[in-house]
Each structure stands twice: as structure tokens, then as C-alpha cells.
VOMIMI-332886 format. One record per atom (N, C-alpha, C): residue in three letters; y, z, x; atom name; residue number from 1. Coordinates in steps of 0.02 Angstrom, whole numbers, plus 50000, padded with zeros to 5 digits. Layout:
+-------+-------+-------+-------+------+------+
: lumke :     y :     z :     x : balo : sero :
+-------+-------+-------+-------+------+------+
:   ala :     Y :     Z :     X :   CA :  NUM :
...
+-------+-------+-------+-------+------+------+
This chain:
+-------+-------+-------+-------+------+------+
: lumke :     y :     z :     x : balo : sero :
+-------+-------+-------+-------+------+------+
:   unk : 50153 : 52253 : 50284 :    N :    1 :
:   unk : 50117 : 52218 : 50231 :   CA :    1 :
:   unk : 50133 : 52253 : 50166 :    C :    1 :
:   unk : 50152 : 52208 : 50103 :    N :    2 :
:   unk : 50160 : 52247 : 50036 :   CA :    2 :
:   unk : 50093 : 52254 : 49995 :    C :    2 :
:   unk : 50042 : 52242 : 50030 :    N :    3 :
:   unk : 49985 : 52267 : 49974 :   CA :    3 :
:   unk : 49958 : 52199 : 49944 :    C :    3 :
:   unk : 49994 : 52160 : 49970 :    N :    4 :
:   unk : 49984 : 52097 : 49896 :   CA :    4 :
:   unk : 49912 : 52050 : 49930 :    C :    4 :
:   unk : 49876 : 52015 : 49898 :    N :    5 :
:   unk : 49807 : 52003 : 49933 :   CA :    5 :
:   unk : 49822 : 51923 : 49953 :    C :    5 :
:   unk : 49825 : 51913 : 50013 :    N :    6 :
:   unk : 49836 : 51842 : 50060 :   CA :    6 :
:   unk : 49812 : 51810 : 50027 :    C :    6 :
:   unk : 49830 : 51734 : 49999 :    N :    7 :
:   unk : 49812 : 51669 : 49987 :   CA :    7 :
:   unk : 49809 : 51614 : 50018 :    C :    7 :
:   unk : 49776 : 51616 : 50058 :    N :    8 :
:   unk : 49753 : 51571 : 50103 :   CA :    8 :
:   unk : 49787 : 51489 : 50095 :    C :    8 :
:   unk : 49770 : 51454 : 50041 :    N :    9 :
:   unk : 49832 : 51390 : 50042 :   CA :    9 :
:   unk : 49905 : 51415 : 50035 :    C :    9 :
:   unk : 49922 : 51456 : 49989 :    N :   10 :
:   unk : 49990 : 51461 : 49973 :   CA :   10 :
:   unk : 50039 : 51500 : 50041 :    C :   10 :
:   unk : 50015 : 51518 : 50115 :    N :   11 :
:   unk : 50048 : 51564 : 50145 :   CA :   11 :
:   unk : 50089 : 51508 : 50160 :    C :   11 :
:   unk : 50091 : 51443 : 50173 :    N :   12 :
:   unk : 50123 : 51409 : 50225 :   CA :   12 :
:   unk : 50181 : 51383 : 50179 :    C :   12 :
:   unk : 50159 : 51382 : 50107 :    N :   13 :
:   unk : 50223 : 51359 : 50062 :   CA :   13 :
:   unk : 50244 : 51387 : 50020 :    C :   13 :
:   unk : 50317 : 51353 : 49989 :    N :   14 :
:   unk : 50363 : 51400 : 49965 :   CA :   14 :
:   unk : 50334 : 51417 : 49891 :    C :   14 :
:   unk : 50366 : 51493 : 49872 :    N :   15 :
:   unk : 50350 : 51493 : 49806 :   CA :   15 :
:   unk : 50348 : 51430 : 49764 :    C :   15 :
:   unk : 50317 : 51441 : 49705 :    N :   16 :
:   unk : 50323 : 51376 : 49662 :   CA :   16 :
:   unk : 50282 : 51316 : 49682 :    C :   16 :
:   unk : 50301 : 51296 : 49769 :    N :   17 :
:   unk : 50284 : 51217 : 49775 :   CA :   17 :
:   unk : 50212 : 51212 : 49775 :    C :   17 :
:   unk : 50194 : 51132 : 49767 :    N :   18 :
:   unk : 50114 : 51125 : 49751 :   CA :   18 :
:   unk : 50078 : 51135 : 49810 :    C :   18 :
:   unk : 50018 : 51149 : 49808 :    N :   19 :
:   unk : 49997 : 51171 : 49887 :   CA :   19 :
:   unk : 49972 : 51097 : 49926 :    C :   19 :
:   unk : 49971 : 51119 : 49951 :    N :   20 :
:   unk : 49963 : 51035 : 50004 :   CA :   20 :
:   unk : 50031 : 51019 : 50054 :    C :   20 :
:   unk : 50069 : 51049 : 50020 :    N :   21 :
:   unk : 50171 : 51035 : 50044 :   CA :   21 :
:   unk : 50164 : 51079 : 50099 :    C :   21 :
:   unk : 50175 : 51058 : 50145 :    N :   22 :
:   unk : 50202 : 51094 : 50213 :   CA :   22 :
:   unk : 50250 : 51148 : 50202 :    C :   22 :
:   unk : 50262 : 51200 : 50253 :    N :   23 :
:   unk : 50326 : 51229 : 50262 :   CA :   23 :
:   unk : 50385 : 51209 : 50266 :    C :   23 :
:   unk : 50392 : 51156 : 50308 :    N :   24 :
:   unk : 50454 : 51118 : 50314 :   CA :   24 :
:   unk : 50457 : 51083 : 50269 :    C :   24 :
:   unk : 50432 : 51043 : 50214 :    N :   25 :
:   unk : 50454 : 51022 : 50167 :   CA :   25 :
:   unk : 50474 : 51050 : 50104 :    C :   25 :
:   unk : 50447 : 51111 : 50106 :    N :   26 :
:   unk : 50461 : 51150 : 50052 :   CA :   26 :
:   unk : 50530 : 51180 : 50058 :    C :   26 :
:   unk : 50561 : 51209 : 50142 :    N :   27 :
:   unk : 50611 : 51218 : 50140 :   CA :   27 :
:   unk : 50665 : 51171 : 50118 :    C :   27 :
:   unk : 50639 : 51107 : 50136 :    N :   28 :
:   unk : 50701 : 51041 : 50120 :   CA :   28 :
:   unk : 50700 : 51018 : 50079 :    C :   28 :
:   unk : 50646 : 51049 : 50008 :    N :   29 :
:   unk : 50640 : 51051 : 49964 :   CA :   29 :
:   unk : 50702 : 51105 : 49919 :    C :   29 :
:   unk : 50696 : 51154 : 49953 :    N :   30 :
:   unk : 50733 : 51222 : 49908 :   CA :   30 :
:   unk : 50772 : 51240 : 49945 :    C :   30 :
:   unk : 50798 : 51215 : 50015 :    N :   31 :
:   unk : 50859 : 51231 : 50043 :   CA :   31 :
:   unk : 50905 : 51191 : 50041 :    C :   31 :
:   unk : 50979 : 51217 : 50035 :    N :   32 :
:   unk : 51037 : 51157 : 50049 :   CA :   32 :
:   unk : 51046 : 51143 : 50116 :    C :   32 :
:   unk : 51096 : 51062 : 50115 :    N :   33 :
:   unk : 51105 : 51044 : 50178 :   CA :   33 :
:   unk : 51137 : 51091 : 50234 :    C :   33 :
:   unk : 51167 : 51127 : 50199 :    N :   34 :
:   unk : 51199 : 51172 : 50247 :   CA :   34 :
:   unk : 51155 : 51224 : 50285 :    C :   34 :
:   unk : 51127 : 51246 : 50231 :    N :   35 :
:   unk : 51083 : 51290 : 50268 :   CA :   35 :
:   unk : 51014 : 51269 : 50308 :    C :   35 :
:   unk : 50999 : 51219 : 50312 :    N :   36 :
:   unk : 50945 : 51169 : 50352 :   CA :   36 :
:   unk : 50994 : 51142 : 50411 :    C :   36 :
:   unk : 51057 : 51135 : 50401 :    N :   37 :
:   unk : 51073 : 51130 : 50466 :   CA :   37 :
:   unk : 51093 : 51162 : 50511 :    C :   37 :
:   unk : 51097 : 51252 : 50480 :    N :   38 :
:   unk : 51137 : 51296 : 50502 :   CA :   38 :
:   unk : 51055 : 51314 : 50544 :    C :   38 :
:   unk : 50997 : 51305 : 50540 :    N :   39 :
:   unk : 50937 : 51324 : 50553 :   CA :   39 :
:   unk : 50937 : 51278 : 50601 :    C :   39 :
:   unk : 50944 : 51214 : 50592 :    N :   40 :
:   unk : 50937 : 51172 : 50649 :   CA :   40 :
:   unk : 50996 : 51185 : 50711 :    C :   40 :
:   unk : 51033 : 51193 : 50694 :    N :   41 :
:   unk : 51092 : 51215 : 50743 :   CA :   41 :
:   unk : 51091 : 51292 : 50807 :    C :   41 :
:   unk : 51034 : 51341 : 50744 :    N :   42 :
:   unk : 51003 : 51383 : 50787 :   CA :   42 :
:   unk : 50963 : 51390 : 50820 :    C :   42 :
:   unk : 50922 : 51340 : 50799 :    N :   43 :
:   unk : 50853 : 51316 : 50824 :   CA :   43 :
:   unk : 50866 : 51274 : 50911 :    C :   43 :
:   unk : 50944 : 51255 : 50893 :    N :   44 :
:   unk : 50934 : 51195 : 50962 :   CA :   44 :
:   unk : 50987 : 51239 : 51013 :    C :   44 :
:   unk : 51017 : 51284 : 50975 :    N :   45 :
:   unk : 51057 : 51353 : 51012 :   CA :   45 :
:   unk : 51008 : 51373 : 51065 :    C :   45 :
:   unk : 50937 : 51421 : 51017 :    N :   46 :
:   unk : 50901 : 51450 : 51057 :   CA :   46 :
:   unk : 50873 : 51446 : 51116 :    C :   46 :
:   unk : 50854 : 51336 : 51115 :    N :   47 :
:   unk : 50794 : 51299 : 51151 :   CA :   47 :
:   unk : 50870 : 51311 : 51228 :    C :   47 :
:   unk : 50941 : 51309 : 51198 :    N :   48 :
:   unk : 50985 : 51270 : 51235 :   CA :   48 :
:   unk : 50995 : 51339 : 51306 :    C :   48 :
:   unk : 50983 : 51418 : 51244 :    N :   49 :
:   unk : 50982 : 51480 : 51293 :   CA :   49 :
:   unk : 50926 : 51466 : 51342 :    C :   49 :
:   unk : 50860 : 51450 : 51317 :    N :   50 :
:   unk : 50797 : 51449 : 51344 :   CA :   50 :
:   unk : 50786 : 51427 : 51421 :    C :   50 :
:   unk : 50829 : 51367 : 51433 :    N :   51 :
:   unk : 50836 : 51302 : 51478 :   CA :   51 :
:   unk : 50874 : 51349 : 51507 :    C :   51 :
:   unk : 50935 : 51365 : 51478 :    N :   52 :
:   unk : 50978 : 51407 : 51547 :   CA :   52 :
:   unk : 50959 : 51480 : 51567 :    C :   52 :
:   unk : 50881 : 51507 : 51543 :    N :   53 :
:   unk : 50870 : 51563 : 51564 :   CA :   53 :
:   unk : 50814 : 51551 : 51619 :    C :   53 :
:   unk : 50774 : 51464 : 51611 :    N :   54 :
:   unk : 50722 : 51444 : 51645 :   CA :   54 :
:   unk : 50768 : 51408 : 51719 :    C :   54 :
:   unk : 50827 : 51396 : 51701 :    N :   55 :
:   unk : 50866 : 51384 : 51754 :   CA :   55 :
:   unk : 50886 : 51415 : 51839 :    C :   55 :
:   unk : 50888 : 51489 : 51791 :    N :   56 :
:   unk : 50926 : 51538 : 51827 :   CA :   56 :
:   unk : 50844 : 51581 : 51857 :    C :   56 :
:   unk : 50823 : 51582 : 51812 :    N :   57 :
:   unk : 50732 : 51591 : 51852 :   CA :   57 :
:   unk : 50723 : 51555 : 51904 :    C :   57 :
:   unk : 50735 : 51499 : 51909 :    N :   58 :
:   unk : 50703 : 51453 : 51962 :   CA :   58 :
:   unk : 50746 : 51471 : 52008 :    C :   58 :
:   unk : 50814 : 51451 : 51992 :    N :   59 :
:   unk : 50869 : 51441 : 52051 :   CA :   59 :
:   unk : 50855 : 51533 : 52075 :    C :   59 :
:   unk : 50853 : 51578 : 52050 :    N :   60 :
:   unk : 50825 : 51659 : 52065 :   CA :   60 :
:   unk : 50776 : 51642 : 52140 :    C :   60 :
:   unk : 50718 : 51620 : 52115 :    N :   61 :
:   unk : 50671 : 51628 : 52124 :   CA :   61 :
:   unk : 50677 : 51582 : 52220 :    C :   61 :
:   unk : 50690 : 51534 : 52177 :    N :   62 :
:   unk : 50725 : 51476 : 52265 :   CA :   62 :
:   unk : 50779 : 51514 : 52315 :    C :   62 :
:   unk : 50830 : 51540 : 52293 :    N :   63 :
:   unk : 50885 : 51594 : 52319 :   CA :   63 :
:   unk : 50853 : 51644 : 52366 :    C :   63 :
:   unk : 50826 : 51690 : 52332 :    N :   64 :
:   unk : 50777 : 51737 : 52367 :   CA :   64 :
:   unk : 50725 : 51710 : 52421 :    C :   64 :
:   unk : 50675 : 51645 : 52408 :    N :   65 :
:   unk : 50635 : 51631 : 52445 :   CA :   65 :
:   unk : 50685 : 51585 : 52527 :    C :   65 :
:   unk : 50730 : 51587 : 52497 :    N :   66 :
:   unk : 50767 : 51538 : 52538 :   CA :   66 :
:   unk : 50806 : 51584 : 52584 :    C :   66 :
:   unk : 50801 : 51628 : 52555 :    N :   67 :
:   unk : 50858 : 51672 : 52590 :   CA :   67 :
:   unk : 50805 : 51736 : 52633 :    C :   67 :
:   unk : 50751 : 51745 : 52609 :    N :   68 :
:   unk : 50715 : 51763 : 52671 :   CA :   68 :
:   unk : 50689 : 51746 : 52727 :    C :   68 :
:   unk : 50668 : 51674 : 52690 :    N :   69 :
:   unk : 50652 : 51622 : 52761 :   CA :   69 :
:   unk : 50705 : 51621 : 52816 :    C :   69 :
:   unk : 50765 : 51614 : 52780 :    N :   70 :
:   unk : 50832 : 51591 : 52834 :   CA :   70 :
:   unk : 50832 : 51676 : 52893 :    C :   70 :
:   unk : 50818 : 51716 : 52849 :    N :   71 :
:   unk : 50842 : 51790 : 52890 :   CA :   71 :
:   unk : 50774 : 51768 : 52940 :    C :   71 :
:   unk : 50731 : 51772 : 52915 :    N :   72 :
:   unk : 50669 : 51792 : 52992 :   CA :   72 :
:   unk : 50677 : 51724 : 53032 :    C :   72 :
:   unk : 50702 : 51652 : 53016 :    N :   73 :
:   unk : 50709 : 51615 : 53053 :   CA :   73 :
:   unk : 50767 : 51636 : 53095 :    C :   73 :
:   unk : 50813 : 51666 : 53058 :    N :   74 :
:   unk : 50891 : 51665 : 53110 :   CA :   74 :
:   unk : 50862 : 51742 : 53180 :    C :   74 :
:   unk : 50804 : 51770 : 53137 :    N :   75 :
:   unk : 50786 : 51819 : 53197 :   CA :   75 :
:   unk : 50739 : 51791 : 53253 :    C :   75 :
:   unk : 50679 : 51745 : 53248 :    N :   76 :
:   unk : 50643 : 51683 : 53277 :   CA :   76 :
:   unk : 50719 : 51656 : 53330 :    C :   76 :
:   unk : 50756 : 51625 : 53310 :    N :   77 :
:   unk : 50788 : 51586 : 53354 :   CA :   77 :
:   unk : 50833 : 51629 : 53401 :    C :   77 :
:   unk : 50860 : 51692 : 53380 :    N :   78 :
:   unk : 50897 : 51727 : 53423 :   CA :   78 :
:   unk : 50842 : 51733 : 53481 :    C :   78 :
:   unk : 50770 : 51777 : 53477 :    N :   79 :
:   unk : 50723 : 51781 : 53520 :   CA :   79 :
:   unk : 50695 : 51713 : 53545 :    C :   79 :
:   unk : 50694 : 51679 : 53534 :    N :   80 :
:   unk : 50672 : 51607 : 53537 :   CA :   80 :
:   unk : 50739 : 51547 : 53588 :    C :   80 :
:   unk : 50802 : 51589 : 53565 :    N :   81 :
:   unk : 50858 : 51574 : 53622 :   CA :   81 :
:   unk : 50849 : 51600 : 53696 :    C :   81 :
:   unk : 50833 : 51672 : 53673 :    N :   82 :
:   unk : 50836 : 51695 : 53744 :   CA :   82 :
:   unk : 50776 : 51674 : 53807 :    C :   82 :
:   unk : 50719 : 51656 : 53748 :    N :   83 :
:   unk : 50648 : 51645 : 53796 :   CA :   83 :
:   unk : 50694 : 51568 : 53830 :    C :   83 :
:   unk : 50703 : 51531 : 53794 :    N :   84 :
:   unk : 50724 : 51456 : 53821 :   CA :   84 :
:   unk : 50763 : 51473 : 53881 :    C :   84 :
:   unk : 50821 : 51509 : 53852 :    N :   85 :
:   unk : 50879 : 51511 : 53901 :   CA :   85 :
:   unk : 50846 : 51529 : 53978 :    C :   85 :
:   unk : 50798 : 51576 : 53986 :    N :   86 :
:   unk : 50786 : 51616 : 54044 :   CA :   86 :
:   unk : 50732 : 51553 : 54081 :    C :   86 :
:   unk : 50706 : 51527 : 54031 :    N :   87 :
:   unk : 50656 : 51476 : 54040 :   CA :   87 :
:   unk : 50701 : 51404 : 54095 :    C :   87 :
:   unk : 50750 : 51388 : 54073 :    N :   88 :
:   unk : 50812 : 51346 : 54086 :   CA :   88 :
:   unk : 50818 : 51364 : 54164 :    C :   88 :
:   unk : 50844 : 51424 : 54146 :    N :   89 :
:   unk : 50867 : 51439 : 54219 :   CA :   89 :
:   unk : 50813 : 51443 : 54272 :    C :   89 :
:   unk : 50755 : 51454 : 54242 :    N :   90 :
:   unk : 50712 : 51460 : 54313 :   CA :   90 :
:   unk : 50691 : 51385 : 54340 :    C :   90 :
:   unk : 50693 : 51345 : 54291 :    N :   91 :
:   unk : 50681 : 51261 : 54298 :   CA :   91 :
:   unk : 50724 : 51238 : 54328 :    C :   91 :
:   unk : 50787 : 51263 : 54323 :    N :   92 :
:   unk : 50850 : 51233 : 54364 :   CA :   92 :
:   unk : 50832 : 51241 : 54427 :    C :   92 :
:   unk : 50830 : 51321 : 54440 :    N :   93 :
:   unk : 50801 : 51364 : 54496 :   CA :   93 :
:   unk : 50766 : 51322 : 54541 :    C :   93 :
:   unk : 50681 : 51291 : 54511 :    N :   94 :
:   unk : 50634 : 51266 : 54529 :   CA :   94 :
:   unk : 50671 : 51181 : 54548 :    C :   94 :
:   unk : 50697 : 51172 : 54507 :    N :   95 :
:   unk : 50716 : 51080 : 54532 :   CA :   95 :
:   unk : 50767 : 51092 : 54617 :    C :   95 :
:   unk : 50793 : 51153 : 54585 :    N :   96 :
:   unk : 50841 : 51148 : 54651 :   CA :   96 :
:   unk : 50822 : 51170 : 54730 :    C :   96 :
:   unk : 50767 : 51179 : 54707 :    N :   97 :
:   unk : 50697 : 51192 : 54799 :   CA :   97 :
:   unk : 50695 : 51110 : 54814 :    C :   97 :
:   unk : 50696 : 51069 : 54742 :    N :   98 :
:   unk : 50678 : 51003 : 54776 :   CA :   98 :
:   unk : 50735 : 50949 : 54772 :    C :   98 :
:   unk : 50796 : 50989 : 54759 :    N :   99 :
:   unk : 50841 : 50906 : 54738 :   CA :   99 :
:   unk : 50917 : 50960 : 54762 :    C :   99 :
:   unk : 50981 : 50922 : 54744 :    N :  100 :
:   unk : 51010 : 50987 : 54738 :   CA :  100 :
:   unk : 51047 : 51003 : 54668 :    C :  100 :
:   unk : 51074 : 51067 : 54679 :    N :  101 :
:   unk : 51073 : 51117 : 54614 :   CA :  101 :
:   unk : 51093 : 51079 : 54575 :    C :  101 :
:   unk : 51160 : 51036 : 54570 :    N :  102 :
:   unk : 51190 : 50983 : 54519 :   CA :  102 :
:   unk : 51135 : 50959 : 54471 :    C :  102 :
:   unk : 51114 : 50906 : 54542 :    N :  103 :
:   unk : 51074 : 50867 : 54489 :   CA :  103 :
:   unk : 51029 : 50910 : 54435 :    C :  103 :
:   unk : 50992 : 50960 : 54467 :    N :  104 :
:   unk : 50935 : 50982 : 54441 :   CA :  104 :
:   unk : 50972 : 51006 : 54368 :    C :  104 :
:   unk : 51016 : 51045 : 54376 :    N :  105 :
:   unk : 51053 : 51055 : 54305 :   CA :  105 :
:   unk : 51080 : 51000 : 54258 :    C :  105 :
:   unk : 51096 : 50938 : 54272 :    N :  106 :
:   unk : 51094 : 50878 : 54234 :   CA :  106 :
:   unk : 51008 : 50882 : 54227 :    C :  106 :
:   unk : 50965 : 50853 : 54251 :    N :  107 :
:   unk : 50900 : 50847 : 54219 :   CA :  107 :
:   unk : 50862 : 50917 : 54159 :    C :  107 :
:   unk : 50891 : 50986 : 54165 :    N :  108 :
:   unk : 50874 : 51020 : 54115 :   CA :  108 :
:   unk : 50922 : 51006 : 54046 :    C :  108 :
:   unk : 50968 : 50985 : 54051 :    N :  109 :
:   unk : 51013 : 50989 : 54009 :   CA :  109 :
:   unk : 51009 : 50912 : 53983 :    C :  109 :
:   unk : 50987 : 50849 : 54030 :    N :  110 :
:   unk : 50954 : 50809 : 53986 :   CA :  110 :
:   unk : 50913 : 50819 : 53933 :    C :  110 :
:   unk : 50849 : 50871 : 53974 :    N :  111 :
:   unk : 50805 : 50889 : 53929 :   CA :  111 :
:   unk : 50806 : 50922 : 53864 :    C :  111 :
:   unk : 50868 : 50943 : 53864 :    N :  112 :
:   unk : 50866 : 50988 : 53815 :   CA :  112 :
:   unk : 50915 : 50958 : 53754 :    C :  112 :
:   unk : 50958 : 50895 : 53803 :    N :  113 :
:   unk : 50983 : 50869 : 53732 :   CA :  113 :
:   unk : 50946 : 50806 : 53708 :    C :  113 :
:   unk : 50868 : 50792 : 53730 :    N :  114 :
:   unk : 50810 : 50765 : 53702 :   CA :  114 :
:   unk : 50786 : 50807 : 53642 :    C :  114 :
:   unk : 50756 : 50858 : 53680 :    N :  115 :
:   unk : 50750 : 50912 : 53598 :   CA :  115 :
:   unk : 50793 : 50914 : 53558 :    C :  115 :
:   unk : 50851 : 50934 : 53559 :    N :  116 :
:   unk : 50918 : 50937 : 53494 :   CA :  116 :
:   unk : 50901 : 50897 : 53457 :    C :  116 :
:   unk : 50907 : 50850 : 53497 :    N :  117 :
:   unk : 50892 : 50769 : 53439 :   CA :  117 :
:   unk : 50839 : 50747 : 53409 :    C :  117 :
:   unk : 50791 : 50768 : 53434 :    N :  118 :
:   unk : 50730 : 50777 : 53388 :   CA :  118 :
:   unk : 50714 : 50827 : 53342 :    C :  118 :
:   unk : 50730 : 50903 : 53372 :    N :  119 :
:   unk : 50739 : 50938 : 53289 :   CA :  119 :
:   unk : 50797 : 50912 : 53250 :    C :  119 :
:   unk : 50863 : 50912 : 53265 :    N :  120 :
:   unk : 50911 : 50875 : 53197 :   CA :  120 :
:   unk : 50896 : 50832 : 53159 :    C :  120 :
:   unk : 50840 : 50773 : 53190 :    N :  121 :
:   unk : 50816 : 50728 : 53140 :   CA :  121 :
:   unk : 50760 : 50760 : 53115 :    C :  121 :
:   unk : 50716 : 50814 : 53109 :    N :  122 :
:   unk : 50669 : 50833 : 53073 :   CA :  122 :
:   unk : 50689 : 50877 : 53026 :    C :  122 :
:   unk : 50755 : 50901 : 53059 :    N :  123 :
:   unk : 50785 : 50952 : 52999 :   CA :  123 :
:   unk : 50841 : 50922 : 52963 :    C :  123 :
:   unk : 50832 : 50841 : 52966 :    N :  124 :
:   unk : 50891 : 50811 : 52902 :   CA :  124 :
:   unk : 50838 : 50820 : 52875 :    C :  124 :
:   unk : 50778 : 50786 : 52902 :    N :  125 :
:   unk : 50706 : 50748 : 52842 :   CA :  125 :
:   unk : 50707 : 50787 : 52807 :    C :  125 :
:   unk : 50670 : 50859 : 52802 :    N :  126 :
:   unk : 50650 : 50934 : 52792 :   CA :  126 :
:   unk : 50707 : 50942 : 52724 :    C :  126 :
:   unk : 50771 : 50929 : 52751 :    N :  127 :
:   unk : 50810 : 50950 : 52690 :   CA :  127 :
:   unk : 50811 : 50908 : 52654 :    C :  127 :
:   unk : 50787 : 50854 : 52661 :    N :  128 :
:   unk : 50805 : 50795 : 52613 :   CA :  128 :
:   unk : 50748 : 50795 : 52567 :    C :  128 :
:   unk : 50686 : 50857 : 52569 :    N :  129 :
:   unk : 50609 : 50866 : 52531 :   CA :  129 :
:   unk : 50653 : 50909 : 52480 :    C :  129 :
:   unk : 50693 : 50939 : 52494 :    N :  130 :
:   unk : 50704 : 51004 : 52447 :   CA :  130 :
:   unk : 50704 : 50977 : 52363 :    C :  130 :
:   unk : 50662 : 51019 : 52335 :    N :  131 :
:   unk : 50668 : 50999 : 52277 :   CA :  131 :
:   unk : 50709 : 51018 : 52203 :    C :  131 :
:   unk : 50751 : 51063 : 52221 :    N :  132 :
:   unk : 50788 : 51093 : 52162 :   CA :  132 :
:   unk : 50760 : 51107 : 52104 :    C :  132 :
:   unk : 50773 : 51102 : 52051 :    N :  133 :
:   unk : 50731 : 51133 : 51981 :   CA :  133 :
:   unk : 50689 : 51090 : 51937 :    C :  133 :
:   unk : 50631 : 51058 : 51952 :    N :  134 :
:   unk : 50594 : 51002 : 51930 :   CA :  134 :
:   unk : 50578 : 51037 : 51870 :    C :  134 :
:   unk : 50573 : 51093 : 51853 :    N :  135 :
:   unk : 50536 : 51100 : 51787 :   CA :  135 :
:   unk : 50606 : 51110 : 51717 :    C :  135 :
:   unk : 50652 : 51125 : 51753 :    N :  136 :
:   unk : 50700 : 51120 : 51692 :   CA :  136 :
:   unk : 50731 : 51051 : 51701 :    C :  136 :
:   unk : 50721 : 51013 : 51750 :    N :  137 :
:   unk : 50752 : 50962 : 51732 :   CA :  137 :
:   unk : 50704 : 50909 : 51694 :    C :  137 :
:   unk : 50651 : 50928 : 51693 :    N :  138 :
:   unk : 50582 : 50884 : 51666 :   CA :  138 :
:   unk : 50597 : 50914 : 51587 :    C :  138 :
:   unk : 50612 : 50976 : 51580 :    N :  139 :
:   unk : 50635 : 50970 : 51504 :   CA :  139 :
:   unk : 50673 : 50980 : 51476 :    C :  139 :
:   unk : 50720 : 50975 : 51498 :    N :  140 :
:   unk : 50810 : 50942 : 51487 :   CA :  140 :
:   unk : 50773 : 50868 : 51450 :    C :  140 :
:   unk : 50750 : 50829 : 51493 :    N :  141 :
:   unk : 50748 : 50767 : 51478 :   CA :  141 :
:   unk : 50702 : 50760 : 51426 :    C :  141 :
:   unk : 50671 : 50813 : 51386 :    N :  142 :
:   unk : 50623 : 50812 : 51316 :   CA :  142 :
:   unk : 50664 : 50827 : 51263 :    C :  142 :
:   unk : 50708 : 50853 : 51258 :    N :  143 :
:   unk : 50780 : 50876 : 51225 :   CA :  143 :
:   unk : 50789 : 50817 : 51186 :    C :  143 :
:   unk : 50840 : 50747 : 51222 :    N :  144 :
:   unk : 50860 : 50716 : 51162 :   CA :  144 :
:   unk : 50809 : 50684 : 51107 :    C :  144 :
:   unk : 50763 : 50644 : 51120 :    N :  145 :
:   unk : 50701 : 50628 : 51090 :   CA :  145 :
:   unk : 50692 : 50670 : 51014 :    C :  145 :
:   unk : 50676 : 50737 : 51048 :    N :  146 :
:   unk : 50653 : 50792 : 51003 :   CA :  146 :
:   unk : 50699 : 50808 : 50943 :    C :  146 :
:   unk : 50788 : 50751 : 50961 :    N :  147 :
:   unk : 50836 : 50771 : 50903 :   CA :  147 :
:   unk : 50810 : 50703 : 50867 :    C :  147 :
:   unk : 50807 : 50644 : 50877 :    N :  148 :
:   unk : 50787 : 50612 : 50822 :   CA :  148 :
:   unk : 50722 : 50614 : 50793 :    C :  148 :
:   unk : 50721 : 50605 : 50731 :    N :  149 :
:   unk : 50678 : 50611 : 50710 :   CA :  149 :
:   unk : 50647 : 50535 : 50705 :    C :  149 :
:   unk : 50576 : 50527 : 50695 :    N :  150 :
:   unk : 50545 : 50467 : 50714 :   CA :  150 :
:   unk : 50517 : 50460 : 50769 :    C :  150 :
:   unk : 50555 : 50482 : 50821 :    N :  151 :
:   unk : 50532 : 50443 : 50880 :   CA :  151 :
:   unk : 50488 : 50491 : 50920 :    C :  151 :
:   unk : 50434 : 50480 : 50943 :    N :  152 :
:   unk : 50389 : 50502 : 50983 :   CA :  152 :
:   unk : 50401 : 50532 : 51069 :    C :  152 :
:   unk : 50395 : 50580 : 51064 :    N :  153 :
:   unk : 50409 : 50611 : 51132 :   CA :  153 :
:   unk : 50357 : 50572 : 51210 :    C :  153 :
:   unk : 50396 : 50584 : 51251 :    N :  154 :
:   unk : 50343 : 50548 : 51309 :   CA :  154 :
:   unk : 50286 : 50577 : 51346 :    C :  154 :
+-------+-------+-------+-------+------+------+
């Protein structure tokens, strides 16, 4: 602070102009085109860094969550293979007291390519929820609007 005592109307406008005048008009008042556009040009630089730093946040943020899920799932299914597998064989085991061994191994292996096919179709669905970056793409799309002037944002 230089000491000088705040004026309450005059902070928002430029030297000289009458008070009531906005900031921005006072600049486009006493600035050239060049330099109002060299402001606007930085201005839409900054918003343009902003988006690609809210980008790399999200996609961060999804990467990591995605990539821990996948590790403890890929550890789930290794243990989760072996329970089935041992499980398999004793069913075979058990059908083949009552039928013989062939068949009984066609009927587990029916069974089991019933399941396949029912998780593969729950895990197209599942991927087909994924949502990628809704919040930078929600304001990506506030961007052009915000360059003309006039027109009302949504």
C-alpha cells in the first residue's frame, strides 16, 4: 500500500474517468486495440492452460483409481481361478459316480461356458458406463459462447 487514502467509487476506474464507468470500460476507453487484444488473447491463453490442467487432473485421478481396482481385481481372479478350478474338478469327480467321466466333463464345461457369457455381457455393459471427463468437457463447451460478445451463456 502507498499511503494514499482508498476512494471507495474511484477504485474500480481509471484515472480521470467519471465514476459510474466500469473497469472494463475505462480500459477500452484508454487502451489501444492492440493492447485489449493482447489482454484478451491472454486472458483466453490462461482459461485454455486451465482446461488442460483440469484435464490431466481428472484423467490423473481416473488412471490411478483404475489402475488399482484392475491390480486387486487381477489378484481376486488369480485366487478366485484356483477356488473354481479345484471346485470343477471335484464336480466332474462327483458327476462321474453317476454318469461316465466324458460326459460329466462336457456338463461342467457347459456350465462354465454359461457363466463366460454372462459375465462378458455384463462387462461390455459396465464399460460402456465409463464416463471419461464430464467436467472438462461440460466446460470446453462454455468456451465458445463466452467469445462472443452478446450472447448469453447456458
Amino acid at each position: 500500500m502507498t499511503g494514499v487514502p482508498h476512494e471507495p467509487h474511484a477504485a474500480h476506474a481509471a484515472p480521470g474517468a467519471p465514476l459510474g464507468e466500469t473497469e472494463a470500460e475505462a480500459r477500452a476507453a484508454n487502451n489501444s486495440l492492440g493492447e485489449l487484444f493482447g489482454e484478451l488473447t491472454r486472458d483466453f491463453s490462461t482459461l485454455m492452460r486451465q482446461e488442460v490442467a483440469l484435464a490431466k487432473a481428472e484423467l490423473k485421478e481416473s488412471a490411478t483409481s483404475a489402475g488399482k481396482g484392475a491390480g486387486m481385481l487381477s489378484g481376486a481372479a488369480v485366487a478366485a481361478y484356483m477356488v473354481l478350478l479345484f471346485l470343477s474338478l471335484a464336480l466332474w469327480w462327483a458327476l462321474g459316480h453317476l454318469m461316465d467321466l466324458g460326459w460329466s466333463g462336457l456338463i461342467v464345461a457347459a456350465l462354465w461356458a454359461i457363466i463366460a457369457a454372462v459375465l462378458g455381457m455384463t462387462g461390455k455393459k459396465k464399460l460402456q458406463e465409463v464416463r471419461g471427463m464430464p467436467d472438462t468437457a461440460e466446460t470446453v463447451k462454455e468456451i465458445p459462447p463466452t467469445l462472443k460478445p452478446g450472447e448469453e451463456t447456458r
